[in-house]
C-alpha positions as a LaTeX table, in Angstrom:
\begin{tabular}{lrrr}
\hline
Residue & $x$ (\AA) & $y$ (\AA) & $z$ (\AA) \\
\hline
Unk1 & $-9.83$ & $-8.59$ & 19.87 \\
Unk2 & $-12.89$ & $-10.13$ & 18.59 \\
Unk3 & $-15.27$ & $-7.40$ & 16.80 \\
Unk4 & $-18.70$ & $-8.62$ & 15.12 \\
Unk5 & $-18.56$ & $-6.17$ & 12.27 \\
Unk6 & $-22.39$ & $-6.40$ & 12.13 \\
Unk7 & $-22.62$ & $-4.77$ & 15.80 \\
Unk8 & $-19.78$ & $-2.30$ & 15.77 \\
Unk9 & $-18.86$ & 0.21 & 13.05 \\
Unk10 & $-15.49$ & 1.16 & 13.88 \\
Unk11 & $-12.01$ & $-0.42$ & 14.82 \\
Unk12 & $-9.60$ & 1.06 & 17.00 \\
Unk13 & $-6.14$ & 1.28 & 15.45 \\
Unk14 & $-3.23$ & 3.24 & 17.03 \\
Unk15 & $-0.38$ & 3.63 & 14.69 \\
Unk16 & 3.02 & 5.65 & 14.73 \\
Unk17 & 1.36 & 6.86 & 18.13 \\
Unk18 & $-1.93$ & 8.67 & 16.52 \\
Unk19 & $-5.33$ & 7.10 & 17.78 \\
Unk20 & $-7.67$ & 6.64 & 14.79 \\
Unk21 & $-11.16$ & 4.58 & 14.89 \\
Unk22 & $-11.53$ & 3.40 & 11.57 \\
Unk23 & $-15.05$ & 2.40 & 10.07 \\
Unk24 & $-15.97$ & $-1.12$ & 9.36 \\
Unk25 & $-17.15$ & $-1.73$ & 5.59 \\
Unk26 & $-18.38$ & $-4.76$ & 4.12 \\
Unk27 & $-16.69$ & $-6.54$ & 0.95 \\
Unk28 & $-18.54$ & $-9.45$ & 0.57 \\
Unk29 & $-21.50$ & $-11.53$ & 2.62 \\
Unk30 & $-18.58$ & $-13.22$ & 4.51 \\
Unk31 & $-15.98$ & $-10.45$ & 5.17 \\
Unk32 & $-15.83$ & $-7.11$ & 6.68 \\
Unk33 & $-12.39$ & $-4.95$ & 6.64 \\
Unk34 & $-11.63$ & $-1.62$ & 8.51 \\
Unk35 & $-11.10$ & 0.68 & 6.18 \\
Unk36 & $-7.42$ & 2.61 & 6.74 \\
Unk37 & $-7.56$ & 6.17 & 4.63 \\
Unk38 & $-4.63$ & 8.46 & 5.05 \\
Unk39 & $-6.00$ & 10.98 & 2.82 \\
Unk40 & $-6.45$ & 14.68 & 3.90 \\
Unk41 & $-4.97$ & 13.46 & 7.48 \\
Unk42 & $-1.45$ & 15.26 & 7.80 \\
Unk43 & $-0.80$ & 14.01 & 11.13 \\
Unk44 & $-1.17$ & 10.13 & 10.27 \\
Unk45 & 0.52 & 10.53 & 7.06 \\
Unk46 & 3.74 & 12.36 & 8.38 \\
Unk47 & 3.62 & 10.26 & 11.61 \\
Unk48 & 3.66 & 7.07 & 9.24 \\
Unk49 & 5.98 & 8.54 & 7.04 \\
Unk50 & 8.67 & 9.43 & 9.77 \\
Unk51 & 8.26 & 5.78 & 11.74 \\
Unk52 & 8.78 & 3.48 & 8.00 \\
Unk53 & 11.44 & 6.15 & 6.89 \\
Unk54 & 13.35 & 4.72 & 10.16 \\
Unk55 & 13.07 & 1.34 & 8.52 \\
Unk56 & 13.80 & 2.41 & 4.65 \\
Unk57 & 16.33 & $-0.17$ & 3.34 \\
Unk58 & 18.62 & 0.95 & 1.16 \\
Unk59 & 17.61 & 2.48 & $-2.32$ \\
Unk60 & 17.42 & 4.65 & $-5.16$ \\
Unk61 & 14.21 & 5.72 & $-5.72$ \\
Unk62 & 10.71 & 4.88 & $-4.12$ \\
Unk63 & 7.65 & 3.83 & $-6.02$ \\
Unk64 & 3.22 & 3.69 & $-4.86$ \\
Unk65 & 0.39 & 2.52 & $-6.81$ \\
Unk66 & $-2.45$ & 5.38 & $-7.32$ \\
Unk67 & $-3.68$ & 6.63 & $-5.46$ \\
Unk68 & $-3.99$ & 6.00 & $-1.61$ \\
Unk69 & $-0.12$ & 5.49 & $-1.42$ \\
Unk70 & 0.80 & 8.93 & $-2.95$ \\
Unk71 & 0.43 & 10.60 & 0.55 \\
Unk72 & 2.63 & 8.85 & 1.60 \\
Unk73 & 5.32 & 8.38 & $-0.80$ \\
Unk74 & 5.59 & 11.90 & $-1.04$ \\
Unk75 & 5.86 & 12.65 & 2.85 \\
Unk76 & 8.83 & 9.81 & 2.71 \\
Unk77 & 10.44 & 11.47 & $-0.39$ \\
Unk78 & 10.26 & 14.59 & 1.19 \\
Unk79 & 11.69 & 13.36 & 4.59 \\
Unk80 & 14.60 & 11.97 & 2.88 \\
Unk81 & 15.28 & 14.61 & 0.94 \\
Unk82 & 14.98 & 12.76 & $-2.31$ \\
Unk83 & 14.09 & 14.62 & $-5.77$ \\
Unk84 & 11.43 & 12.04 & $-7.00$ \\
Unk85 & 9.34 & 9.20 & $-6.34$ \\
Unk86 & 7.41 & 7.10 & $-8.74$ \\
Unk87 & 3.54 & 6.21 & $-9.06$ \\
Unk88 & 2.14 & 3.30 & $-11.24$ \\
Unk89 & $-0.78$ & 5.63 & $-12.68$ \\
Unk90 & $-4.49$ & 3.45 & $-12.55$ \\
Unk91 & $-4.99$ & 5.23 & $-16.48$ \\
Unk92 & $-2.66$ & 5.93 & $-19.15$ \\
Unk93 & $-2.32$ & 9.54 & $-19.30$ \\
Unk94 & $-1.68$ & 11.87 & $-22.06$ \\
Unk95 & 2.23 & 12.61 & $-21.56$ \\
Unk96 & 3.34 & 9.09 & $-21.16$ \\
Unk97 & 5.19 & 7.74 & $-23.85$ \\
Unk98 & 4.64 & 4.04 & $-24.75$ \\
Unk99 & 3.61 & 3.13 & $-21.05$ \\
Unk100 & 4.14 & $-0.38$ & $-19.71$ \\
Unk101 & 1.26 & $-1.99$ & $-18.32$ \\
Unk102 & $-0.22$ & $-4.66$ & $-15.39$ \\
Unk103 & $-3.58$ & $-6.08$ & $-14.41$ \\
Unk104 & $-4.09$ & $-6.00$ & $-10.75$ \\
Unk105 & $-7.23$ & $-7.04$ & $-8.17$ \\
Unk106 & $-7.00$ & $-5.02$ & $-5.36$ \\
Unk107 & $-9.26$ & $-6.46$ & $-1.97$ \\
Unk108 & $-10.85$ & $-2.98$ & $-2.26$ \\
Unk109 & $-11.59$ & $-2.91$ & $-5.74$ \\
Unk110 & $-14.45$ & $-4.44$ & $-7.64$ \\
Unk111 & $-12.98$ & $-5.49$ & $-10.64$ \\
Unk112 & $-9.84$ & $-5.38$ & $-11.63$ \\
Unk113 & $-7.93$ & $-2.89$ & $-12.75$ \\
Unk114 & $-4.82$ & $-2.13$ & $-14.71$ \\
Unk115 & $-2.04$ & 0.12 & $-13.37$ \\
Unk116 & 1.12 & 1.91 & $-16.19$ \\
Unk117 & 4.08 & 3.72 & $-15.76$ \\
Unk118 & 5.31 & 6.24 & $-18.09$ \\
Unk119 & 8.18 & 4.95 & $-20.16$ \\
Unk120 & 10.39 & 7.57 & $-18.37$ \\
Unk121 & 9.97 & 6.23 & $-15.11$ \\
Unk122 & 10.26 & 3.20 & $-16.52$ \\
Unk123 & 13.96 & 3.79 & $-17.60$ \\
Unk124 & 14.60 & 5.94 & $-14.52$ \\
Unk125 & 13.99 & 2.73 & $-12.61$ \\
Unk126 & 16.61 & 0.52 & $-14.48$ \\
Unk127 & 19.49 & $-0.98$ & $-12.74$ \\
Unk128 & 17.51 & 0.46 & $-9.60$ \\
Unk129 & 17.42 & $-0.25$ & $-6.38$ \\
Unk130 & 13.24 & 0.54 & $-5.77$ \\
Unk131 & 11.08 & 0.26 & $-3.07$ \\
Unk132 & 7.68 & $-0.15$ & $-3.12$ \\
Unk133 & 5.55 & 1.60 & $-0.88$ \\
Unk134 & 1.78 & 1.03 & 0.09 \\
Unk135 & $-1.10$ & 2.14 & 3.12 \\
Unk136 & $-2.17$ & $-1.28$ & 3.23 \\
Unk137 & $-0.77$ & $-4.54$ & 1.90 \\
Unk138 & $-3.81$ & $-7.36$ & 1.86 \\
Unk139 & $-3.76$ & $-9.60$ & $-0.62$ \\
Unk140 & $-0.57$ & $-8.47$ & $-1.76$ \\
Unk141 & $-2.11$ & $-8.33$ & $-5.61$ \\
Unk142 & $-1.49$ & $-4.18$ & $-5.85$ \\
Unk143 & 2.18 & $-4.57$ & $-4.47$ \\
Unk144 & 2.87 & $-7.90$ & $-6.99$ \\
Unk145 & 1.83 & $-5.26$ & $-9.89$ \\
Unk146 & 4.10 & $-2.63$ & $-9.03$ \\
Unk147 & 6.42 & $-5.21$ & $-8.64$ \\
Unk148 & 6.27 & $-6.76$ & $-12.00$ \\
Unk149 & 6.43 & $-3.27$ & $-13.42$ \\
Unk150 & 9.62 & $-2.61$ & $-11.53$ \\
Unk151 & 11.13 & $-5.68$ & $-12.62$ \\
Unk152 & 10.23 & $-5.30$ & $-16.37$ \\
Unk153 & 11.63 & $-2.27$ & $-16.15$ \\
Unk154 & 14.74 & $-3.66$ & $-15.62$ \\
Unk155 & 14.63 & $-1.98$ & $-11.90$ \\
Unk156 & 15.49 & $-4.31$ & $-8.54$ \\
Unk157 & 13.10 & $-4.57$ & $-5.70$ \\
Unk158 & 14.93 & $-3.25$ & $-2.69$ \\
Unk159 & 11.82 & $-3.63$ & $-0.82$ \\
Unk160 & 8.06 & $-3.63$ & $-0.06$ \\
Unk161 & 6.81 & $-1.07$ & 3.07 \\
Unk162 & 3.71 & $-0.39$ & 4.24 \\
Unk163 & 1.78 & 1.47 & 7.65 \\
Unk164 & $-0.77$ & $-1.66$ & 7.85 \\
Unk165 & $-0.08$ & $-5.43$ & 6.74 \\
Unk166 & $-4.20$ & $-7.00$ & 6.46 \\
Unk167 & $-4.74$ & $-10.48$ & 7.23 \\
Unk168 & $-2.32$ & $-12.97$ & 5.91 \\
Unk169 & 0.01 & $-10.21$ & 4.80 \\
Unk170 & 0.89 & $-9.56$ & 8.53 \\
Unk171 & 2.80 & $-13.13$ & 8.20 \\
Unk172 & 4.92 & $-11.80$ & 5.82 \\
Unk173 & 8.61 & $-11.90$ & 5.96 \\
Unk174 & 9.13 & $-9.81$ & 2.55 \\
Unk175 & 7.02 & $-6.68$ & 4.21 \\
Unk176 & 7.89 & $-4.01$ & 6.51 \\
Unk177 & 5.23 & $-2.62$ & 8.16 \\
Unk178 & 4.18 & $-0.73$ & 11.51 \\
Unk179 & 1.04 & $-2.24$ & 12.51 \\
Unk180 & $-1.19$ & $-5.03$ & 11.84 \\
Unk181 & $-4.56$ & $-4.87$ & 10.46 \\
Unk182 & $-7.47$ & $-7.94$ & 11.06 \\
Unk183 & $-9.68$ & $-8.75$ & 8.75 \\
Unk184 & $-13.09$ & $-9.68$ & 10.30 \\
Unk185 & $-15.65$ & $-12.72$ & 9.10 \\
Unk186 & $-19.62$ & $-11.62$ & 9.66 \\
Unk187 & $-20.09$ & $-13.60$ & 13.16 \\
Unk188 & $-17.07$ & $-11.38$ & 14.35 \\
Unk189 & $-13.96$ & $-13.97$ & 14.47 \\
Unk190 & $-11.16$ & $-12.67$ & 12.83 \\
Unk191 & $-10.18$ & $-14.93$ & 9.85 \\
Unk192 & $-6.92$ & $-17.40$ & 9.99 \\
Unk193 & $-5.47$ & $-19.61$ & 7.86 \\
Unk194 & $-6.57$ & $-22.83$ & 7.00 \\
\hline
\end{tabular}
């Protein structure tokens, strides 16, 4: 589908069988995305939640960066029954003790920014089997960060999961996903690799 972001303002993107148009933003002079938001929409999030808890690989505990993965996470957690997830926090807060920390640039963020995990999770995670869970993968930089602090935790990534892979990602073999996302150039050709 070829979409000049310039003329249209929306995409249409069916996923998990729920219809959504999603609108068209600008990042840069060159590049447009569709911007995928789960929050404050129950049916999207359990309908995504129930189709990539179908394809869960085996683990111990599941892990999001904040904050549009938390949704998410905890619709999965609570479809599986399990008694906690994790979340790589985008600010130290006041009852972590001696958090662990990594930069990340997000496709969606400005500048970049640095995500930490509380100690405690950080032990709970050891010897591990974690899966990290995401609304979009893109560049893959937010996913790499939760990785790193998964695997300096001493925890073993079981996984990476996802309701959209953007771009590039979609080519991924280390991703499970349920639907691809385009990324769109300003004279409306979706962008490949070179």
């Amino acid at each position: 589908m070829n979409i000049n972001p310039v003329e249209y303002k929306e995409y249409p993107l069916e996923v998990a069988g729920v219809k959504r148009n999603l609108p068209i933003c600008k990042v840069n002079d060159n590049l447009y995305i569709a911007a995928f938001v789960i929050f404050g929409d129950v049916e999207l999030t359990k309908a995504c939640a129930t189709e990539l808890v179908k394809m869960l690989p085996e683990h111990d505990v599941l892990i999001t960066a904040e904050a549009k993965g938390i949704p998410l996470i905890y619709e999965m957690a609570r479809q599986i029954n399990a008694k906690r997830y994790l979340i790589a926090r985008k600010s130290p807060k006041l009852y972590m003790k001696n958090p662990s920390a990594v930069e990340v640039q997000s496709i969606t963020t400005s500048k970049i920014q640095t995500l930490y995990i509380d100690k405690d999770d950080a032990d709970y995670m050891r010897e591990k089997r974690v899966v990290i869970v995401d609304d979009v993968i893109s560049t893959g930089e937010s996913a790499m960060a939760v990785e790193k602090l998964v695997t300096e935790s001493g925890g073993v990534v079981a996984g990476r999961m996802a309701i959209l892979a953007e771009g590039d990602a979609s080519d991924r073999k280390d991703i499970i996903y349920l639907e691809k996302l385009p990324l769109f150039f300003t004279n409306g050709t979706i962008p490949t690799k070179s």
